[in-house]
C-alpha positions as CSV (number, residue, x, y, z in Angstrom):
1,X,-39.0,-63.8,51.5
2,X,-38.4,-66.5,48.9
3,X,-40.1,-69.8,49.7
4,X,-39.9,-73.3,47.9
5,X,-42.6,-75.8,48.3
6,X,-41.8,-79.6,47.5
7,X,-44.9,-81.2,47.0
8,X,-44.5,-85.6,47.2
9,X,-47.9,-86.2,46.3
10,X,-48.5,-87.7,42.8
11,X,-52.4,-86.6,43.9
12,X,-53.1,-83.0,42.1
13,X,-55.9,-82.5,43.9
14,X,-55.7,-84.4,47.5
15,X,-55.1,-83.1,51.0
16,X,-51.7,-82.5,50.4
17,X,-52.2,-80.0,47.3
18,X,-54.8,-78.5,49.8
19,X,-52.6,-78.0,52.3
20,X,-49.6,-76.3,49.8
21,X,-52.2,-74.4,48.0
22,X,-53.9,-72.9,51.4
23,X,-50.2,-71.7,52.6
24,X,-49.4,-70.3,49.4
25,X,-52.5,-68.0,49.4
26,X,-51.6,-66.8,52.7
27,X,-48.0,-66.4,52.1
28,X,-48.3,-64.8,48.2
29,X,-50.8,-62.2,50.1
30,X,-48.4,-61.0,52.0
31,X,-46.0,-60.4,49.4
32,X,-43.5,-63.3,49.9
33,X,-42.4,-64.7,46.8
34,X,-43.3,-68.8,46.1
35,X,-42.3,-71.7,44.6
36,X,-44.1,-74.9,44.4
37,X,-42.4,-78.0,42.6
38,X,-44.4,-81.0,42.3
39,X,-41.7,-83.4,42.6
40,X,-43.8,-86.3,41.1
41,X,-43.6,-84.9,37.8
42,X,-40.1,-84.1,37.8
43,X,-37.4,-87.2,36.6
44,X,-35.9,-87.0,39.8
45,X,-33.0,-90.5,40.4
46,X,-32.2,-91.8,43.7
47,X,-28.7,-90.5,45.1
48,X,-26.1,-93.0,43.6
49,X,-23.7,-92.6,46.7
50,X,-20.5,-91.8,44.6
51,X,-19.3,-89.2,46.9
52,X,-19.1,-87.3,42.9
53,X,-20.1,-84.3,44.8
54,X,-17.9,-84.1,47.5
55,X,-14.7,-84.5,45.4
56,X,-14.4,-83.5,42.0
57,X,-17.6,-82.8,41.5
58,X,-17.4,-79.5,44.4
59,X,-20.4,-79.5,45.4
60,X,-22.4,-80.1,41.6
61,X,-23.5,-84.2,41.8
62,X,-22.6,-86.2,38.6
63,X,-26.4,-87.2,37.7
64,X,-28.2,-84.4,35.3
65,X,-32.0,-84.8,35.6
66,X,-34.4,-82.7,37.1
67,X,-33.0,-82.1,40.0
68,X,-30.9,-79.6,38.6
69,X,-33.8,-76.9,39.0
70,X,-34.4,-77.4,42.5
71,X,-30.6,-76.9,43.0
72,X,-31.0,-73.5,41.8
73,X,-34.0,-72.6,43.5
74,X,-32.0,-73.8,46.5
75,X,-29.5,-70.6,46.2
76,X,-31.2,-68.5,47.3
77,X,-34.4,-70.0,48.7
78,X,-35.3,-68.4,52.3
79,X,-37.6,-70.8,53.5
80,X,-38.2,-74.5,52.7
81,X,-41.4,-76.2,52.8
82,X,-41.6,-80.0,52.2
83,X,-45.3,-81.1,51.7
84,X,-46.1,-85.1,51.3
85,X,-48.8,-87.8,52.5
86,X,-47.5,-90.5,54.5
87,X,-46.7,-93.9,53.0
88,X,-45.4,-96.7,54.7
89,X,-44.7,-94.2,57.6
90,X,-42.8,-91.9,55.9
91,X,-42.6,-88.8,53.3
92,X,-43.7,-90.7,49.8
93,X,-40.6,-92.2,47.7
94,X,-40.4,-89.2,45.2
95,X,-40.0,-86.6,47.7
96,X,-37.8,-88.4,49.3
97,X,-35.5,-89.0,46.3
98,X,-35.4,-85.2,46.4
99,X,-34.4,-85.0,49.6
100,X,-31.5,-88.0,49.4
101,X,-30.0,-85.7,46.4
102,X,-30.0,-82.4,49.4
103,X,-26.7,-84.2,50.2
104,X,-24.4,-82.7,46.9
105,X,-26.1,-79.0,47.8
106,X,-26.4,-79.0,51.4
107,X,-24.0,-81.0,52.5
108,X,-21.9,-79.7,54.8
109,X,-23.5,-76.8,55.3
110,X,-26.7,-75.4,53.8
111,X,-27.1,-72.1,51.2
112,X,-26.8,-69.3,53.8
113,X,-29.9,-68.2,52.4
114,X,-32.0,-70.8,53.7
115,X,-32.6,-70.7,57.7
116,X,-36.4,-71.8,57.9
117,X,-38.4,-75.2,57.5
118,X,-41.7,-76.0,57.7
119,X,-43.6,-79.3,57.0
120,X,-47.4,-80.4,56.2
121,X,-48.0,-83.9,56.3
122,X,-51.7,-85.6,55.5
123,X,-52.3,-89.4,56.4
124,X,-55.3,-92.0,57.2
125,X,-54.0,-92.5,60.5
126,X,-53.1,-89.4,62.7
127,X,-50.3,-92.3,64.6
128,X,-48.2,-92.5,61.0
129,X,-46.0,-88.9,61.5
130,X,-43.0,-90.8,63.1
131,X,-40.6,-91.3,60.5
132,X,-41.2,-88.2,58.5
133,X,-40.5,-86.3,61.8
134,X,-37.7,-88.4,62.5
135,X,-35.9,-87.1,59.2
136,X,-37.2,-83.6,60.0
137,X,-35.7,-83.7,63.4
138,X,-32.8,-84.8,62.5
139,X,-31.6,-83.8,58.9
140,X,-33.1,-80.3,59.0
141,X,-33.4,-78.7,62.3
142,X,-30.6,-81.1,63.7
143,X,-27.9,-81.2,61.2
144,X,-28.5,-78.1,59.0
145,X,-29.5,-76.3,62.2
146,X,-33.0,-74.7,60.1
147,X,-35.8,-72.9,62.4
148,X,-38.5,-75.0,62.8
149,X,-41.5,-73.0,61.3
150,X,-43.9,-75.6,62.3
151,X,-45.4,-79.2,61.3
152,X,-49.0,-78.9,60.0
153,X,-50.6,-82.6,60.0
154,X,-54.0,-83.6,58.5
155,X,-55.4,-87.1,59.2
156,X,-58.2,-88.3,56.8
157,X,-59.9,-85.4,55.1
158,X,-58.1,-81.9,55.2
159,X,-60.3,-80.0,57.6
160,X,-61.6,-76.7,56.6
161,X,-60.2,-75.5,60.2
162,X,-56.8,-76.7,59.4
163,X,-56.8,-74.8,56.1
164,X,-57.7,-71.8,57.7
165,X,-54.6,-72.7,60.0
166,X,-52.0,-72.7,57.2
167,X,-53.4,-70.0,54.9
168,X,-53.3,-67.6,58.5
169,X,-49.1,-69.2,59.3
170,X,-48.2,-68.3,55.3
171,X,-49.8,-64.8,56.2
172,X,-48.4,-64.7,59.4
173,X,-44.4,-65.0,57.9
């Protein structure tokens, strides 16, 4: 299986690159092929809403940044994960930039490729998930119709349990 992490945290080395890091141990040990794109380093805009895409543009949008990459990872991507801490209640501003640009490659329909979703999620506060799962909900397992692999949440420090948790569900796929 081909799998494509997003990772929204500008932090190389906080809970949320522990929690992408753990998965992708599990997941490369039992063979499946992955991805990781840390989104914070990529020059990534914001979706201009010109509708480019969706008329001359067929499906390509009119901005040429980085975003260009993950649209070919896209193609033929399996599985998606999308990895981020919470700010101001929701997936950080650079991951979600990412996901506002989904519209020119998955919109109407995803890559028939991709069918599964999964999300880790670390915050302060273990009461600061609701509008990253709202998005999830809604765009993802709602709209595109993806299989809901799971939502892995850490609040405060990663635990060592919780680790243990996503390294065994990347082995597990």
């Amino acid at each position: 299986m081909k799998i494509l992490v997003l990772n929204g945290s500008p932090r190389q080395n906080g809970n949320t690159a522990k929690m992408v890091t753990a998965f992708c141990e599990g997941a490369e040990s039992s063979r499946h092929t992955v991805k990781t794109v840390n989104v914070c380093k990529l020059n990534v805009k914001g979706c201009l809403a010109c509708e480019y895409c969706h008329s001359k543009g067929n499906g390509k949008c009119i901005q040429k940044d980085d975003m260009q990459d993950i649209y070919l990872l896209l193609n033929d991507t399996n599985m998606l994960i999308l990895a981020s801490p919470i700010y101001y209640h929701g997936i950080s501003g650079q991951l979600k930039c990412v996901i506002d640009r989904f519209y020119s490659a998955l919109y109407p329909a995803a890559p028939k490729s991709l069918t599964q979703i999964a999300m880790f999620l670390s915050s302060g506060d273990r009461n600061q998930y609701d509008g990253a799962m709202f998005s999830y909900n809604g765009d993802f397992l709602g709209y595109l119709g993806l299989r809901n692999m799971g939502v892995f949440t850490s609040a405060g420090n990663v635990s060592d349990e919780l680790l243990a948790k996503i390294r065994k569900f990347g082995e597990s796929l």
